[in-house]
C-alpha positions in Angstrom: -110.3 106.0 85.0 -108.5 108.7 86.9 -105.5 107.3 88.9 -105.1 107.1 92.3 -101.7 109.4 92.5 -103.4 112.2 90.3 -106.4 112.6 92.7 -104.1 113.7 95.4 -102.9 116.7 93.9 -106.5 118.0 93.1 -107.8 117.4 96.3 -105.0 119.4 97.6 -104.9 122.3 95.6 -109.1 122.5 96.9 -107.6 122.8 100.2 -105.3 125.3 99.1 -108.1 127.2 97.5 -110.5 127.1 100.3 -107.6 128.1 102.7 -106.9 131.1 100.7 -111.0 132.4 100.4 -111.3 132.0 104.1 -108.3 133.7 105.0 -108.4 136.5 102.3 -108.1 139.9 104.1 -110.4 141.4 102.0 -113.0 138.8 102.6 -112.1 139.5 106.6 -112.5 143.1 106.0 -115.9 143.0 104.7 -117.1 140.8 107.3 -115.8 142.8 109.8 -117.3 146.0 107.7 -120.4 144.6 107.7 -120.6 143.4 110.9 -120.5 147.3 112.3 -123.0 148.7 109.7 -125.8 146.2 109.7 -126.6 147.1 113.7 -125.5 150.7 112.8 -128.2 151.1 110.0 -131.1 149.5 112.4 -129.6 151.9 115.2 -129.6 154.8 112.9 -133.2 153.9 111.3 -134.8 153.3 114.7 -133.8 156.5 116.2 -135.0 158.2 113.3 -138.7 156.5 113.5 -138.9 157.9 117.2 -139.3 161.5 115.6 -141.4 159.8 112.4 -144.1 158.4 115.0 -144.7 161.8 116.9 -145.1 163.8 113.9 -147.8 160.6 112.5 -149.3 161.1 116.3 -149.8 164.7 115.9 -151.7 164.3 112.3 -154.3 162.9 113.8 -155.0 166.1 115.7 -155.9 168.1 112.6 -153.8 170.2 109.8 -152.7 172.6 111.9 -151.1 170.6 114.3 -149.8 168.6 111.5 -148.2 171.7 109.8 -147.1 173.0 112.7 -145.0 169.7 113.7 -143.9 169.4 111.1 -142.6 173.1 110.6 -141.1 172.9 113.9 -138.9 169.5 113.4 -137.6 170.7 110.4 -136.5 174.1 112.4 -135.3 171.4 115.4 -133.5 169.7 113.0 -131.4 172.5 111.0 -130.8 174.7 114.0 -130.0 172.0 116.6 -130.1 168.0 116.0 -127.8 168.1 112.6 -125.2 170.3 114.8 -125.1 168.0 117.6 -124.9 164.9 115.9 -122.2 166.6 113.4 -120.0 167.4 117.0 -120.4 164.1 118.2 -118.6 162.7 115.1 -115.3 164.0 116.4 -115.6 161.0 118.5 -115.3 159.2 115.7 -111.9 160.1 115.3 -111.1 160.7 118.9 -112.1 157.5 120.4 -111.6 155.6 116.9 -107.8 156.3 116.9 -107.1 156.5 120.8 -109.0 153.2 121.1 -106.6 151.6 118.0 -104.0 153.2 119.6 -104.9 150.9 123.0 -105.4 154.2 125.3 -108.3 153.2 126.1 -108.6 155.6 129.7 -108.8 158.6 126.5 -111.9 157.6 125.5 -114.1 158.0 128.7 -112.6 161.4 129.0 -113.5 162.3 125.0 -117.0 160.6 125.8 -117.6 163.3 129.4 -115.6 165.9 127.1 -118.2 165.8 124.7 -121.4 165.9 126.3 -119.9 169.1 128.5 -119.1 171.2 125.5 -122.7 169.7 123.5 -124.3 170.3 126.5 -123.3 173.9 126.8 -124.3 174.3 122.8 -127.8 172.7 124.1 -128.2 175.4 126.1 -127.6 177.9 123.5 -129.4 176.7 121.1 -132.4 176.1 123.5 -132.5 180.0 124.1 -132.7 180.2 120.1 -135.8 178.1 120.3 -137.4 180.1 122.3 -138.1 182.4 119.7 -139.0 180.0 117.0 -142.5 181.4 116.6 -141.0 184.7 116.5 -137.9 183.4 114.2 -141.0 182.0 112.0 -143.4 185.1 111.8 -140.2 187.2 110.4 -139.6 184.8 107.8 -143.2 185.2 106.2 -144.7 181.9 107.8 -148.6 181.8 108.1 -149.3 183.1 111.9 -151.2 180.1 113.3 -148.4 177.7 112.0 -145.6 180.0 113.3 -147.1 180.2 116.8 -148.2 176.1 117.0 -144.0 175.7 115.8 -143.2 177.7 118.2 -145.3 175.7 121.3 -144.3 172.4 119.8 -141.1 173.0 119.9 -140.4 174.7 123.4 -141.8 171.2 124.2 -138.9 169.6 122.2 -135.9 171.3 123.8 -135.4 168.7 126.9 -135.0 165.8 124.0 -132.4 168.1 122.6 -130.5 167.7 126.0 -131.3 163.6 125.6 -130.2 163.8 122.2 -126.6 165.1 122.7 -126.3 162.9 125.5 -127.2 159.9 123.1 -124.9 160.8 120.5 -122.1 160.7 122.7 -122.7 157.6 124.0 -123.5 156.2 121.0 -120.0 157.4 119.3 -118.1 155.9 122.3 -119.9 152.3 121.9 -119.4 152.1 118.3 -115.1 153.2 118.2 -114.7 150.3 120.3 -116.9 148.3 118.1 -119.5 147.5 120.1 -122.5 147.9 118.0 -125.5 145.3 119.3 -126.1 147.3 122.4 -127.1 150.3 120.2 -129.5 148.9 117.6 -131.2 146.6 120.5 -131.6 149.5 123.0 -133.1 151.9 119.4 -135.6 148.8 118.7 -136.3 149.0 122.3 -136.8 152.6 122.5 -138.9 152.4 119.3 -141.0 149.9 120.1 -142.4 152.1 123.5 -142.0 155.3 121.8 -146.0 154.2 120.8 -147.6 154.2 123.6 -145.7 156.6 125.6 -147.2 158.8 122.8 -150.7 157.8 123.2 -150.4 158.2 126.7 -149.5 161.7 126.5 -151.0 162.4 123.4 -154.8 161.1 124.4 -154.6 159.7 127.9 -153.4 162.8 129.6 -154.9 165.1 127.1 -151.6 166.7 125.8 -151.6 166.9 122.7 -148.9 168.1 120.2 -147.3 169.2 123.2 -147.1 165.6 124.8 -145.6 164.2 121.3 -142.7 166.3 121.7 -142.4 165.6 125.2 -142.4 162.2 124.0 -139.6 162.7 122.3 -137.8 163.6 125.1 -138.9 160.7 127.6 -138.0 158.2 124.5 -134.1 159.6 123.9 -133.8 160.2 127.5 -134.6 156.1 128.0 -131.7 155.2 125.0 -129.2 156.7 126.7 -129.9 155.0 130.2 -129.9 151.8 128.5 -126.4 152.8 126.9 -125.1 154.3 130.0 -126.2 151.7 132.2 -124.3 149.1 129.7 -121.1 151.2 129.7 -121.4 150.5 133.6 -121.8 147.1 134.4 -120.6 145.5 131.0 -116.9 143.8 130.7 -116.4 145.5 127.6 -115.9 148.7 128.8 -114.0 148.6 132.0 -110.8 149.3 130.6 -112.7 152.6 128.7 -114.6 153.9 131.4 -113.2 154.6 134.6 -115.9 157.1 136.0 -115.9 160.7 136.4 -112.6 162.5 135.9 -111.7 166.5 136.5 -109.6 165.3 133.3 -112.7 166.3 131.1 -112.9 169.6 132.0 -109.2 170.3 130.3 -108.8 171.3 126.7 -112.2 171.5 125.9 -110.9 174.1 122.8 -108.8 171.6 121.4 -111.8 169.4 121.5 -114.1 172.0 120.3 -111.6 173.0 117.4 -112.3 169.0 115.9 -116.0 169.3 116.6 -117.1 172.2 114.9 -115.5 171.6 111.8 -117.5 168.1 112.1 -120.3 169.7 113.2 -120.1 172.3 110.0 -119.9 169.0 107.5 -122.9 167.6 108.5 -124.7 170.7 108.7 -123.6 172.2 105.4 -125.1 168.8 103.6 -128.1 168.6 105.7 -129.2 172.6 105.1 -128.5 172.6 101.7 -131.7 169.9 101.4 -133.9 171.4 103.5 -133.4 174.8 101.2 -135.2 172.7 98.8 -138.5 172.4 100.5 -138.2 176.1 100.8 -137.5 176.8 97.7 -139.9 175.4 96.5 -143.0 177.7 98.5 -141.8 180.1 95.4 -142.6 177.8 92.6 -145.5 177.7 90.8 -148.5 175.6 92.6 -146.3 175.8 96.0 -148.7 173.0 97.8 -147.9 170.3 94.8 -144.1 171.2 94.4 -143.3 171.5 98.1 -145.4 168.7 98.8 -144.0 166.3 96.1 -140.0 167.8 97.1 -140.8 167.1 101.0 -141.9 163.4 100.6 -138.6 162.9 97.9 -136.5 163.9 100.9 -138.2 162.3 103.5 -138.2 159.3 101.3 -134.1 159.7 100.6 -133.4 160.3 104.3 -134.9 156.8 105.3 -133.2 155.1 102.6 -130.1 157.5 103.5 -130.1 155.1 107.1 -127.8 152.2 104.5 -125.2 154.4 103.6 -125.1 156.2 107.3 -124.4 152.5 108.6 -121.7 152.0 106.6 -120.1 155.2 106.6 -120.1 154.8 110.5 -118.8 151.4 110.2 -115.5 152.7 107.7 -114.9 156.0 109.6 -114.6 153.3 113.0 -112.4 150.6 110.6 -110.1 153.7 109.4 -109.6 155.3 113.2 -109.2 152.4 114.6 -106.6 151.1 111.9 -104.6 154.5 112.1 -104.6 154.4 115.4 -103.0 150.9 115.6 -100.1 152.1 113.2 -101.4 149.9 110.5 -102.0 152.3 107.4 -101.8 149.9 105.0 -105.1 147.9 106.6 -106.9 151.1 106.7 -106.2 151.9 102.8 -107.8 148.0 102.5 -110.4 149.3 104.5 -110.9 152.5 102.4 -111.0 150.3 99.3 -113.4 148.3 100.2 -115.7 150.4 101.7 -115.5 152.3 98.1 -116.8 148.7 96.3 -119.7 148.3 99.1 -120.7 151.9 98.7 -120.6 151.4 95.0 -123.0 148.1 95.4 -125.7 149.4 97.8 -125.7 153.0 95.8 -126.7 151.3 92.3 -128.9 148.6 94.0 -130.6 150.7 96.2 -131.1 153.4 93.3 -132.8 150.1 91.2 -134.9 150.0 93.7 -136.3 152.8 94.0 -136.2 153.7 90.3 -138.7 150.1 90.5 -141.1 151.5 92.8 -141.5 154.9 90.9 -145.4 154.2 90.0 -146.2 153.0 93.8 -144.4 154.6 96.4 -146.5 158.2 96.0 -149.6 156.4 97.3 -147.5 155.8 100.7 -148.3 159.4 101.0 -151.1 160.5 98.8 -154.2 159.4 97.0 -154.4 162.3 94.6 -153.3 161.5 91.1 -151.2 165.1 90.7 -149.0 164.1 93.6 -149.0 160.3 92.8 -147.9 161.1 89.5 -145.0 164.0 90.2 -143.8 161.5 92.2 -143.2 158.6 89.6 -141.2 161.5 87.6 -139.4 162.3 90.3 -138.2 158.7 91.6 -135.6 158.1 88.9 -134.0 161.2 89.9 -133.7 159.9 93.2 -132.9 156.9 92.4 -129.7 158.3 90.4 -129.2 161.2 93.3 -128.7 158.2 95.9 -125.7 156.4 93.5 -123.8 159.8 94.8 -125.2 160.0 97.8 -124.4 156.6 98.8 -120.8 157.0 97.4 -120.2 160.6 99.4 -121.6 159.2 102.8 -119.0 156.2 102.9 -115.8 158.9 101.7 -116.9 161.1 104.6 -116.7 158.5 106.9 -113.2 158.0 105.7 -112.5 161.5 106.3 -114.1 161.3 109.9 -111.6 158.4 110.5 -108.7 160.3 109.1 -109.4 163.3 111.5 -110.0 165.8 108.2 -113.1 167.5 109.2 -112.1 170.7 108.5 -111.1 169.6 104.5 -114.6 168.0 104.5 -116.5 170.9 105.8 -114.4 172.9 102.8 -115.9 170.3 100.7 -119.2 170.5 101.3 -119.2 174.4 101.2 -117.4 174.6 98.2 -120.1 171.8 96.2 -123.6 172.8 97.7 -123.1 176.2 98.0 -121.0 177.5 94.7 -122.2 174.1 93.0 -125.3 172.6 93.9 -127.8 175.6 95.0 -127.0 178.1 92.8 -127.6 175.2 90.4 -130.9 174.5 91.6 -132.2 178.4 91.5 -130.8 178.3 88.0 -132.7 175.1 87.0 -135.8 176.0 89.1 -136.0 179.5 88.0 -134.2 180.2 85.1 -134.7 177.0 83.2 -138.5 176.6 84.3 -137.6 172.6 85.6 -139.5 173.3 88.9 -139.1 171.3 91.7 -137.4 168.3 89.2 -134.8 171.1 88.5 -134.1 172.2 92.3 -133.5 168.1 92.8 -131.6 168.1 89.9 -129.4 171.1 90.7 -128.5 169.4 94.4 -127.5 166.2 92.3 -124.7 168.8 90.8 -123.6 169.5 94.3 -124.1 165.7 95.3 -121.2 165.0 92.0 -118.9 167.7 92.7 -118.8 166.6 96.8 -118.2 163.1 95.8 -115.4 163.8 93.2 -113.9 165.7 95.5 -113.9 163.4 98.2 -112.7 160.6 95.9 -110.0 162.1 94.8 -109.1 163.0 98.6 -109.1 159.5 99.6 -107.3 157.8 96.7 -104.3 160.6 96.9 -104.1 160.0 100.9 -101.0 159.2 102.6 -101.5 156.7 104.6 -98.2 156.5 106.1 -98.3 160.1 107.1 -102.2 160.0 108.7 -100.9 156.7 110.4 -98.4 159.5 112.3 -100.8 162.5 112.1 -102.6 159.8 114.6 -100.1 159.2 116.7 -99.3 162.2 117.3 -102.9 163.2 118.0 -103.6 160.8 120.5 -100.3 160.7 122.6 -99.5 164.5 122.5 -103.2 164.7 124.5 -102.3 166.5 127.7 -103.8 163.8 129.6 -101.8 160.9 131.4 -100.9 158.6 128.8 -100.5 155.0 130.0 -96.9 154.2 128.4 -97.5 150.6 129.6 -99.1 149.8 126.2 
């Protein structure tokens, strides 16, 4: 029998303990880490399945049109969607830290900054699409492909314009942490994106042409949903205040962040797309480009995870650094590290897991169901890195370092990671395994490098870098916060 005066003490010290996990600061930041990423990876995911249903529209129409979409939203995606969504990430650091700062009048004019300067790259890179077919025939593509690219994507260049818009407004939303809006108005957008294509697709007898055009109609409704949010929602009253002259000032200084941003996206996302066509010189081109085109179609759905939560750190960071609080964005940063860590290794199980199914998703022959299976634990370890690099370069977003992580990425895909592959491919005889295997090289080098960034930041000294950055803007700044 326990006595009465030593019960007292135990249940106390349960108290004590339960206090403690409930107010733990790093149980607080994961909440509040997860609480960003979960609608950012449905957001991220949905928007991605809008371009994922045209080109599943379009095979239905035959090979050609098949090859031909597919040829030309690979081209849409190098030349112009990676750039604009790489600019829009200055926002990240832009409205991150202005909004942690509490100037929140900043980030409306960032937000109208933005879509002037991606608009006028739009346009540019509109006038480069023009010539696709051209751009394709020069390159050695087949003639009927290069010309059906070329229609299907003159088709796509008004969802370019939606697309930029999106980004920004996206960007804006999520710095303030405001994060349902965007994966409900993505699901919503998905969800029509169906039969708006088989209305133009079939109804009105469009074809390709009307998938892309679908594209276009379905980015075009996101972004009215988003804006019309920004407008009439309590949440964003204090950041937007309408249309201000104010954007049309220091649109270099903005443009000086954004294409460093721009060139760290990019730098990653060409270097995988080399693969596929690298791997038209192999031998058997049809099994080793078709094998290396589902492996990276495959990696950028499962890629959606790590986006999410590399958004949700690079907002935690900017937002912490803006505040003056370096010391909660190093927790942050830590933490961030640990989830990365998790959902790399248990998303890389996975897959590993699935090796001997997931080829049928895409193919009933045995060569290609069977590359596959050899090629899934590759993947499987590729995404550990993968995972691990996305979260660090949302640190560096959050930081405002673009141009150290644009360095970065150069420095490991380009003098690392493809001259890797070629060696592997070509040298070594691995094939398409090797060119996967050589990116994985990059994929190390990027990571380690980033690591080592992050844990030798000053925290103390980014807290100011912000500062500075957001009250030396040569806008009004509201000195009553």
């Amino acid at each position: 029998m326990v006595p009465s005066n030593m019960e007292e003490p135990l249940v106390g010290s349960n108290i004590e303990k339960k206090e403690w996990l409930k107010e733990s600061p790093v149980l607080i930041e994961v909440k509040k880490q997860l609480y960003l990423a979960g609608p950012l990876m449905a957001g991220c995911l949905l928007q991605k399945v809008v371009q994922m249903i045209s080109v599943m529209f379009v095979g239905h129409l035959g090979e050609l049109a098949l090859s031909s979409a597919s040829i030309a939203t690979s081209f849409a995606g190098v030349t112009g969607f990676s750039f604009l969504s790489g600019m829009a990430s200055s926002l990240d650091t832009l409205c991150g830290q202005s909004f942690g700062a509490k100037q929140y009048h900043l980030l409306g004019i960032y937000k109208q900054r933005a879509i002037l300067v991606l608009t006028m790259v739009s346009v540019v890179v509109a006038i480069v699409w023009g010539y696709t077919g051209q751009i394709l025939l020069l390159i050695g593509q087949d003639p009927e492909i290069a010309m059906g690219a070329g229609s299907y994507i003159r088709w796509l260049i008004p969802a370019l314009f939606a697309y930029g818009l999106l980004q920004c407004h996206v960007r804006f939303l999520q710095t303030q942490n405001i994060v349902l809006p965007v994966m409900i108005s993505s699901g919503v957008t998905a969800m029509s994106h169906v039969p708006v294509c088989w209305l133009l697709v079939y109804k009105l007898g469009l074809g390709n042409k009307g998938a892309a055009l679908a594209n276009a109609i379905s980015y075009l409704a996101n972004v009215s949903i988003l804006a019309i949010y920004i407008r009439v929602s309590p949440s964003c009253k204090n950041t937007w205040t309408g249309v201000s002259k104010e954007a049309f000032c220091d649109l270099f200084s903005f443009t000086r962040l954004a294409v460093p941003s721009a060139l760290m996206v990019c730098l990653e996302w060409w270097s995988f797309e080399l693969l596929v066509l690298l791997s038209g010189l192999l031998p058997n081109p049809k099994l080793e480009a078709s094998v290396l085109s589902i492996c990276l179609n495959t990696g950028s759905l499962v890629f959606m995870i790590p986006l999410g939560l590399g958004a949700a750190i690079s907002t935690r960071v900017s937002n912490e650094l803006g505040a003056g609080r370096p010391q909660a964005a190093c927790l942050a940063t830590n933490v961030t590290i640990v989830l990365g860590l998790v959902t790399g290794v248990s998303l890389g199980i996975i897959i590993i897991l699935v090796r001997n199914l997931w080829g049928y998703a895409y193919s009933s022959e045995k060569e290609v169901v069977e590359y596959i299976s050899r090629m899934m634990p590759i993947l499987g370890i590729s995404f550990v890195f993968d995972d691990l690099q996305c979260v660090l370069s949302g640190v560096v977003r959050g930081c405002g370092l673009q141009k150290i992580g644009a360095c970065v990425n150069l420095s490991a895909y380009y003098f690392v990671g493809v001259p890797a592959a070629l060696c592997l491919a070509f040298l070594y005889h691995f094939g398409g395994m090797g060119l996967w295997l050589g990116i994985i090289c990059g994929l190390v080098v990027q990571m380690m490098f980033l690591l080592s960034i992050t844990l030798y930041t000053n925290w103390e000294k980014e807290a100011s870098k912000a500062k500075d950055r957001v009250f030396s803007s040569s806008l009004p700044i509201d000195m009553t916060t």
